[in-house]
GUNUZA-92426 format. One record per residue (C-alpha): residue in one letter; x, y, z. Coordinates in steps of 0.1 Angstrom, whole numbers, plus 5000, padded with zeros to 4 digits. Each point is the difference from the previous one (the first is absolute). Example, Ala and Ser with C-alpha at 12.3 -4.5 7.8 and 13.67 -1.06 7.14 Angstrom:
2
a512349555078 s501450344993 
END
This chain:
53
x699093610975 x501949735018 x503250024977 x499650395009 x500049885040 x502649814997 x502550244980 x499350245028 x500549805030 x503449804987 x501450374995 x498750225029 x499149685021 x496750165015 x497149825006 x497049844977 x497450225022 x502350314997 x500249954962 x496749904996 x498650315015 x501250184971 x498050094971 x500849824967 x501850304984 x502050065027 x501249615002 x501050044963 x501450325005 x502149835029 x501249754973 x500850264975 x502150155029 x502149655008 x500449954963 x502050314992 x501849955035 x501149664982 x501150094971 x502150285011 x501449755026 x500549744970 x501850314976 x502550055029 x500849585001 x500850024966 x502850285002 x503149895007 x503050165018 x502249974970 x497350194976 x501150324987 x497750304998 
END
């Protein structure tokens, strides 16, 4: 539970009591959410300008 707290407040910043008040499934849901964000985030670092498509 606390690793899920603090995955969710470093990326959306809001508060322990905010997150807290959320049922387990929807904290891991959350993190599922962040996760994709940061892998799409982390495919689009690793293009560069001079790749061909």
């Amino acid at each position: 539970m606390y690793e899920e707290v603090a995955f969710i407040a470093y990326h959306f910043h809001w508060s322990h009591e905010e997150i807290m008040n959320f049922e387990h499934r929807d904290r891991q849901r959350w993190c599922e959410e962040i996760s994709k964000i940061n892998q799409r985030l982390s495919k689009d670092r690793e293009k560069s300008i001079l790749d061909v498509e």
